[in-house]
C-alpha positions as CSV (number, residue, x, y, z in Angstrom):
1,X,0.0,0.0,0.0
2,X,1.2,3.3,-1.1
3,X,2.5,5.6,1.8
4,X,1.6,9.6,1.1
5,X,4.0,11.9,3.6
6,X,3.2,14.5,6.2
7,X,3.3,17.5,4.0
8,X,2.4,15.6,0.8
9,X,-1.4,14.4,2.8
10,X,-1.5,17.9,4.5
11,X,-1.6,19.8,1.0
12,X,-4.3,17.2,-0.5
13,X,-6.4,18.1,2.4
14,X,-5.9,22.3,2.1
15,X,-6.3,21.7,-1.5
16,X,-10.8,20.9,-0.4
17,X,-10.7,23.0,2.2
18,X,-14.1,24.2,0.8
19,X,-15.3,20.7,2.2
20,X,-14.1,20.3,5.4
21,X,-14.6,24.3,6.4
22,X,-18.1,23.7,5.1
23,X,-18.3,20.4,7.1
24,X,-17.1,21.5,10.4
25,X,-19.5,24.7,10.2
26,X,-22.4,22.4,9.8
27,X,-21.0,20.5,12.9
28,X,-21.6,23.9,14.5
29,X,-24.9,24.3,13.5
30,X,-26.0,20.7,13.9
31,X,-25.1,20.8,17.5
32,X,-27.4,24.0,18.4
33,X,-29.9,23.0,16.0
34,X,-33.8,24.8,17.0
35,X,-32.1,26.8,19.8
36,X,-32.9,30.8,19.1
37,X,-29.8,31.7,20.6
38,X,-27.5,29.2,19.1
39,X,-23.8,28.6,20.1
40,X,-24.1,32.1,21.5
41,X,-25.8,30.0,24.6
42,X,-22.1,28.7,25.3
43,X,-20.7,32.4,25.1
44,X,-23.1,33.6,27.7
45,X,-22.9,30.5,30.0
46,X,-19.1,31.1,29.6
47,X,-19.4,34.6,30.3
48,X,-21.1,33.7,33.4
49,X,-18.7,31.4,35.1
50,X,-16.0,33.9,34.2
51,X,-17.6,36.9,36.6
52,X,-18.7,34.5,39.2
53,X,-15.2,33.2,39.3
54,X,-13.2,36.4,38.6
55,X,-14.9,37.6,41.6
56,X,-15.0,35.0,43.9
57,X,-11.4,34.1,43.0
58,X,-10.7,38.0,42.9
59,X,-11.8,38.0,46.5
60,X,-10.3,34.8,47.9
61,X,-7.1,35.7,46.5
62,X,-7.0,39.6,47.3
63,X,-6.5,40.8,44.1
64,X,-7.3,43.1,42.0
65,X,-10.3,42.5,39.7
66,X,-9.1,45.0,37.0
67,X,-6.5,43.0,36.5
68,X,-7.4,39.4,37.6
69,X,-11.0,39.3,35.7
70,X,-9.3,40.3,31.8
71,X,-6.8,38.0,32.9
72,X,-9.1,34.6,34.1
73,X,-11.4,35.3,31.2
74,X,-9.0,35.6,28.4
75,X,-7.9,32.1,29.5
76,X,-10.9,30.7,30.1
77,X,-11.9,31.6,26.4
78,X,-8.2,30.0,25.0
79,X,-8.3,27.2,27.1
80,X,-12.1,26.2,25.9
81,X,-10.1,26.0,22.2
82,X,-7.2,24.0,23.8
83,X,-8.8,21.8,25.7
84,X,-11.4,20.9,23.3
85,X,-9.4,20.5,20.0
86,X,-7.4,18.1,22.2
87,X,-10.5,16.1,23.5
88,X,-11.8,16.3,19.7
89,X,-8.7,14.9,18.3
90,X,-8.7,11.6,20.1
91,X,-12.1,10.6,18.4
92,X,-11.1,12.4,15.0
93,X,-10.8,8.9,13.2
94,X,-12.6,7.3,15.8
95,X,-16.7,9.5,14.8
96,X,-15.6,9.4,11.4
97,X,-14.8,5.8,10.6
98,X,-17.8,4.8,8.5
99,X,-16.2,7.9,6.5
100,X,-13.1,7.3,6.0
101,X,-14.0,3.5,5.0
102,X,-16.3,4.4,2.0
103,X,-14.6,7.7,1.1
104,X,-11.1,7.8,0.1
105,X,-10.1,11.3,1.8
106,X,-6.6,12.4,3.2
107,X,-6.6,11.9,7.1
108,X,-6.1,15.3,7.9
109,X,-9.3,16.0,6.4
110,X,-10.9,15.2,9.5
111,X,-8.1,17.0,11.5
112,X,-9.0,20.6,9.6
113,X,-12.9,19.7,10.5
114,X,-12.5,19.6,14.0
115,X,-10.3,22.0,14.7
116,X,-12.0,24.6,12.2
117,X,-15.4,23.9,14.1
118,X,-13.0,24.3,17.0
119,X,-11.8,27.6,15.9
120,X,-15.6,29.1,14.6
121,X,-16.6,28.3,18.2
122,X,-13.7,30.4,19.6
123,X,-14.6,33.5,17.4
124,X,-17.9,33.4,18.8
125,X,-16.7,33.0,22.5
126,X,-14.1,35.9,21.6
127,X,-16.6,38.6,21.7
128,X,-16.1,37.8,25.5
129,X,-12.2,38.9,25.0
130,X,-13.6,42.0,23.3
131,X,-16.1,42.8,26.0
132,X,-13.5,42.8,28.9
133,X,-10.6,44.4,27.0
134,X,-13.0,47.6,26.1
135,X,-14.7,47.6,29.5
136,X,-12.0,47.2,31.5
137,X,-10.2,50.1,29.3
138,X,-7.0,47.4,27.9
139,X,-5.1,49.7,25.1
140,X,-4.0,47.7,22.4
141,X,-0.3,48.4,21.7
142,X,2.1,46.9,19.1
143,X,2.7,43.8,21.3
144,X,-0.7,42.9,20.6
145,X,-0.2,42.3,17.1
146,X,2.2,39.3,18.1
147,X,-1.3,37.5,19.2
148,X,-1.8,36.6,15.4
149,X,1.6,34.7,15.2
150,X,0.5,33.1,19.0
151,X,-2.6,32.0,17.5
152,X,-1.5,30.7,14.3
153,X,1.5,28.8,16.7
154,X,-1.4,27.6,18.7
155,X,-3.3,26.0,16.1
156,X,-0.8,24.1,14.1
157,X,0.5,22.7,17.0
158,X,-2.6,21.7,17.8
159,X,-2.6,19.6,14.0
160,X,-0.5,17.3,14.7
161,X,-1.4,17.0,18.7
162,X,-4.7,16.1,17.4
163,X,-2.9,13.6,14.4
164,X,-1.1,11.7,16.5
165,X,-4.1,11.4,19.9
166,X,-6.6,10.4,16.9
167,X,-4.3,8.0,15.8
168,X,-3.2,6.1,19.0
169,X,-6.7,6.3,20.6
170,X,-7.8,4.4,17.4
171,X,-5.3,2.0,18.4
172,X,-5.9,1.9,22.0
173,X,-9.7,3.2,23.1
174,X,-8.7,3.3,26.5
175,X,-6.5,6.6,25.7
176,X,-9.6,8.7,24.8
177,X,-10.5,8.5,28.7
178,X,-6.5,9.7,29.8
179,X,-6.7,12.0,28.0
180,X,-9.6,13.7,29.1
181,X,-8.3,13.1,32.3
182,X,-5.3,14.9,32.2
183,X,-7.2,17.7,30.8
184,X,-9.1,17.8,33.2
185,X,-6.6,18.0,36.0
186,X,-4.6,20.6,33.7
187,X,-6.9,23.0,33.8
188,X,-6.4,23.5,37.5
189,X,-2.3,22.9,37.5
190,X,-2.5,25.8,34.9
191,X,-2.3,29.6,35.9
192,X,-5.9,30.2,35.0
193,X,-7.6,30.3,38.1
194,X,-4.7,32.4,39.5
195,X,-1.5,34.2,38.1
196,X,1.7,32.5,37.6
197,X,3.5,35.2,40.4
198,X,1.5,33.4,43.2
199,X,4.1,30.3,42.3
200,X,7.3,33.2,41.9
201,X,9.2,30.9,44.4
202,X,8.4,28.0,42.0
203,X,8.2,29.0,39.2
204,X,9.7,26.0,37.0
205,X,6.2,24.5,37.4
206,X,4.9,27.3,35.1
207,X,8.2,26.4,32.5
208,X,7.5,23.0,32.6
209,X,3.6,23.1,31.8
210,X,3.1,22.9,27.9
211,X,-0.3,24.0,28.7
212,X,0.6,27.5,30.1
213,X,3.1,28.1,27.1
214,X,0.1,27.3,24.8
215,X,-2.2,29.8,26.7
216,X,0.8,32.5,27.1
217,X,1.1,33.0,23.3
218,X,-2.3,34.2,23.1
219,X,-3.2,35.8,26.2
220,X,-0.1,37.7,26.7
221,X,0.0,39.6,24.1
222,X,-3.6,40.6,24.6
223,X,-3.1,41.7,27.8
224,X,0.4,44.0,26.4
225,X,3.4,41.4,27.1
226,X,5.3,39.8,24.7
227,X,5.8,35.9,26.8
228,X,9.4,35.6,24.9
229,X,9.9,32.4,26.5
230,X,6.6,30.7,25.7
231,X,7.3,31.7,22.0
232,X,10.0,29.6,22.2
233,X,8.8,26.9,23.6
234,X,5.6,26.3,21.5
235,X,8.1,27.1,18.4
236,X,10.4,24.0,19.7
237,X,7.1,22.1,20.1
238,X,5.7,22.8,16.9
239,X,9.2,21.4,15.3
240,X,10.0,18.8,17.4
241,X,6.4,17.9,17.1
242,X,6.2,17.9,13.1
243,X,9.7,15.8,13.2
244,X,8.3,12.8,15.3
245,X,4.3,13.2,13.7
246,X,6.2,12.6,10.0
247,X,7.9,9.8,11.1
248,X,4.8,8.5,13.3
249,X,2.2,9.2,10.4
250,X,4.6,7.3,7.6
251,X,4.7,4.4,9.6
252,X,1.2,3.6,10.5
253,X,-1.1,5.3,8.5
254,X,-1.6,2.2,6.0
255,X,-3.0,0.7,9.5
256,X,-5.1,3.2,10.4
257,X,-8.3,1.6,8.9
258,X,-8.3,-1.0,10.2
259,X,-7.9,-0.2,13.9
260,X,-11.2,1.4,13.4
């Protein structure tokens, strides 16, 4: 069986975008089908937690909302991309396996799907990033131009994150639930909840979470830092990550099929 590359399957797949962009918006719509409000229904219930939390955490932690409420719900908002594209990408293959039986399609068609429905759910909860930068009277400065580059940084390393989950976890089911898991128990290890200078004397718990790097390159910038060091490190991931999902993907794609 013939075996297509990383880059060569990646380009077949950008090639009908038309059809996976159309795809994953109708996932969108498909999951708040009859509802009035629509996905917005996630943005307000989002919104919610965030000023419930920004103030109760605000309180418990004697800090200043001005500062700590931008801050929680800017994260909140990146993390719901994160955490979801991550979740989403162990059953890429997995939800899509009558597909890719009958359909001869490159496997990072189903990657694009989810994590453009991924992204078109984010630009819906970003009018939350909007409302708190303007309210709480955030001037954007030239650093926050550098949150395009953290985004697009974001989301390709989130490609082959989401490759190389789907792929094991349609090897081994049992990963789907680790996963989550450690998501799960992320989400609380990661300055989100609280800053990353209430850990100043240990700080090398922030530099050795991937997951604070991930949210740095966005958030930062929008808040008017430049995280230098979390560039860095999601631009080592993304090629360290590219190097062993090429090598990964060559092997075992021609088995792909029929773990599923």
């Amino acid at each position: 069986m013939y075996k297509r590359g990383l880059l060569q399957d990646s380009l077949e797949a950008i090639r009908i975008w038309r059809v996976w962009s159309l795809m994953g918006w109708l996932d969108v719509l498909q999951r708040y089908r009859r509802s009035t409000l629509g996905q917005f229904w996630l943005t307000i219930s989002m919104m919610i937690a965030i000023l419930a939390l920004g103030f109760l955490y605000a309180n418990l932690f004697k800090t200043d909302t001005r500062s700590f409420i931008p801050f929680l719900g800017i994260g909140f908002v990146i993390w719901g991309l994160i955490s979801t594209s991550i979740n989403d990408g162990c059953g890429a293959f997995i939800f899509n396996s009558a597909l890719i039986r009958q359909i001869h399609l490159p496997f990072f068609f189903h990657i694009y799907r989810l994590l453009w429905r991924n992204v078109v759910i984010f630009l819906h909860n970003a009018v939350i990033i909007i409302g708190l930068l303007i309210y709480y009277e955030i001037t954007p400065s030239l650093t926050t131009l550098m949150v395009m580059p953290g985004f697009v940084l974001l989301v390709m390393n989130l490609v082959w994150i989401s490759l190389v989950l789907g792929m094991i976890s349609a090897r081994f089911r049992d990963v789907v639930m680790i996963v989550q898991n450690i998501v799960q128990v992320s989400f609380f290890i990661t300055p989100i909840n609280w800053k990353p200078e209430m850990l100043a004397e240990r700080s090398y718990f922030n530099d050795f979470n991937p997951f604070f790097h991930a949210l740095e390159v966005v958030r930062a910038p929008l808040l008017g830092q430049f995280p230098a060091k979390s560039f860095f490190v999601m631009l080592i991931a993304l090629v360290f990550g590219l190097i062993v999902t090429s090598v990964f993907y060559r092997r075992f794609q021609a088995r792909l099929a029929y773990w599923l």
